[in-house]
C-alpha angles and dihedrals in degrees: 000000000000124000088247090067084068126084077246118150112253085233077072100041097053093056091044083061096041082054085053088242122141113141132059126236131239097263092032089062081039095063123358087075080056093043087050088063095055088256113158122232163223113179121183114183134157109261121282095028098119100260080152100066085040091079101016094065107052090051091053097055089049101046107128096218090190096065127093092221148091107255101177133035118189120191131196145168104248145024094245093059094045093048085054099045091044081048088058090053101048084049083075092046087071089069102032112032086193097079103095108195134164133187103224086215096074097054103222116165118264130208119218086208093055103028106177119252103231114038122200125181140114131274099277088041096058108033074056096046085042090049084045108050095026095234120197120141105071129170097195138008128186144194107202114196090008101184096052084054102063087035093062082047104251094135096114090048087059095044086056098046084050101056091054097052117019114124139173083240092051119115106204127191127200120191130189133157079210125037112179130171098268096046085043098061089039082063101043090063079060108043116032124195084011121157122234125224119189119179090195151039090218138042090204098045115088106148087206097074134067115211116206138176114218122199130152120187108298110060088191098060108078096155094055093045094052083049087052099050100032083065095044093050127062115195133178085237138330147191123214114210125225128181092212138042088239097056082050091052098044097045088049091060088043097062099035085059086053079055082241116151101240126148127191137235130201144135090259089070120107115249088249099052095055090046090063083040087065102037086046089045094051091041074062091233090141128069090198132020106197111201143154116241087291083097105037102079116084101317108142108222096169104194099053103109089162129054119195112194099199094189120005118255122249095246121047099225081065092068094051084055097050090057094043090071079076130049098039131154093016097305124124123263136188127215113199108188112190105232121257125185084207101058086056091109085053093051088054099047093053089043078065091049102060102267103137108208132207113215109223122190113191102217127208084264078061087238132145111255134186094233112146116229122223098234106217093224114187113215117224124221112258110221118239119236090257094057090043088052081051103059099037084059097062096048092050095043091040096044096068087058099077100182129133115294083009088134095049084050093058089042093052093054099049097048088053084061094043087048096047094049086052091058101056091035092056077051107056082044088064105040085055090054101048077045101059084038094058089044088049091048085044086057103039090055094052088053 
């Protein structure tokens, strides 16, 4: 479907075409048309779909410019995501001076004769500019990478930003790359009779993107396997992946002594140096950018077609973040994970749900090769029904006692039993191994 087939203004169109797009996306013909007719929405797409123009759209064809009042609200978990939401929408203003938007993180003054229409902060800045201004009427309100908002706990700031503004008139928009249960029944106490869009049966399947583990030789020696495969590759541009701001540090130093262009990324950086990271990274003027997950949630980096995660992160829907920075809008992306004997288990745990890996040995001609790799999974000890009905009685004896610490007590609890039950259970292990061992040596002395 094009844009021109939508009741959309032709303010809107034009820039559509300046910004060289024409045609919607799945999840874009799947919800714009709803969110056209005031309905209200979950939307639930992969990464680099255009869940942004799914909701952005639609509340730029309805502003009301003759009105003195804030008609949308967006919310979402980080700076860098406000500053490139509030970007989209200056990229309109080119084309209708009327739109007035700010991006509460950048605390500009605000007249209460001239609010702004389009509000953009995260979740402290506008329950402030909502307390503030008591704001009340709203058109629209949005909860951009949803699930990201109540992880970093800012459930009870929501909560307080709801009570001042919901409405019955309210049209109110949730989106997530990765709606679970849990995440599912927080929004609902949000956004009732709400519909739900999904683009897609599976948060881990994107069939633009190629995941691949990458190991040489030495498994211990990280440092020297990214070397090895940033000189074998050669991406458009890519970003490696750390869990921490030191591995960020020390692979930077790394790479600039390989005279690589490569800039970093991390929460230590001053406002103001992200903000020219991320000018410098879109004028294409590195070859790498290294970063921790600050940058892995729903920033659009459009030229990334390669994602290097240099450690795995803790939690698995990370992962599908990271590679998501690749991949978008229908392109092809590539995802490289150094190779770790200790995220076995985690391998192994995508490969269930449904990531499909590519095993890739670097060989002394520092080439890619096909080779498979023998994951080390540890088994974990399965509870009996006895030890299950345990623990279930401690949380039900100990949860009508509603005192301080009384969850850490229960938790507590449970983990001596779990512990306990470990512990027998690496035993009898053992024993079963001295066992078989004993029964082999038997054998091979009768022979």
């Amino acid at each position: 479907m094009h844009f021109t087939e939508l009741n959309f203004k032709n303010w809107i169109i034009d820039e559509l075409n300046e910004l060289k797009i024409t045609r919607l996306t799945e999840i874009q013909e799947k919800t714009i048309p709803l969110v056209l007719r005031n309905n209200s929405l979950i939307i639930s797409s992969q990464t680099g779909s255009g869940k942004t123009y799914c909701y952005l759209l639609p509340i730029l064809n309805k502003l009301d410019f003759s009105l003195n009042k804030t008609q949308a609200i967006i919310v979402l978990p980080t700076k860098e995501l406000a500053r490139q939401v509030n970007s989209k929408i200056n990229d309109f203003k080119k084309v209708n001076n009327q739109i007035k938007n700010i991006n509460l993180i950048e605390n500009k003054p605000i007249n209460i004769n001239n609010l702004p229409h389009i509000v953009v902060g995260t979740p402290v800045k506008t329950k402030e500019f909502v307390d503030k201004y008591k704001i009340k009427d709203l058109t629209y309100f949005v909860l951009d990478e949803a699930d990201m908002l109540f992880d970093l706990g800012f459930t009870n700031v929501i909560d307080e930003i709801f009570k001042r503004i919901d409405t019955q008139s309210l049209i109110k928009i949730a989106c997530s790359a990765t709606l679970h249960e849990s995440l599912s029944n927080k929004l609902r106490k949000y956004l009732k009779n709400t519909k739900v869009v999904l683009n897609s049966k599976s948060i881990w399947v994107n069939p633009n993107i190629t995941h691949n583990i990458v190991y040489s030789s030495n498994f211990d020696d990280h440092q020297g396997t990214l070397l090895k495969l940033v000189n074998i590759i050669n991406p458009f541009f890519g970003i490696i992946f750390c869990n921490t701001k030191n591995e960020v540090n020390d692979l930077y130093k790394l790479l600039k002594a390989q005279n690589i262009d490569v800039a970093k990324l991390h929460k230590d950086l001053s406002i103001n140096e992200r903000k020219k990271i991320f000018k410098d990274v879109s004028n294409l003027k590195y070859k790498y950018l290294i970063a921790t997950d600050l940058a892995s949630r729903g920033l659009d980096i459009k030229a990334a077609d390669v994602v290097i995660s240099y450690s795995m992160p803790v939690d698995d829907t990370w992962y599908i973040h990271r590679t998501g920075r690749s991949g978008r809008n229908n392109t092809k992306g590539t995802s490289y994970v150094i190779y770790n004997p200790k995220n076995d288990n985690q391998i192994n745990r995508l490969i269930k749900k449904s990531v499909k890996w590519n095993f890739l040995f670097i060989d002394k001609q520092n080439k890619l090769v096909n080779k498979n790799l023998k994951l080390r999974i540890k088994s974990k000890p399965k509870f009996d029904s006895v030890t299950n009905a345990e623990i279930q009685k401690i949380i039900r004896v100990n949860s009508k006692k509603v005192k301080p610490g009384y969850k850490k007590k229960i938790k507590q609890q449970i983990n001596k039993i779990k512990q306990k039950k470990k512990h027998e259970y690496i035993e009898k292990q053992v024993k079963q191994r001295l066992l078989n061992n004993s029964i082999r040596r038997t054998k091979y002395n009768k022979k």
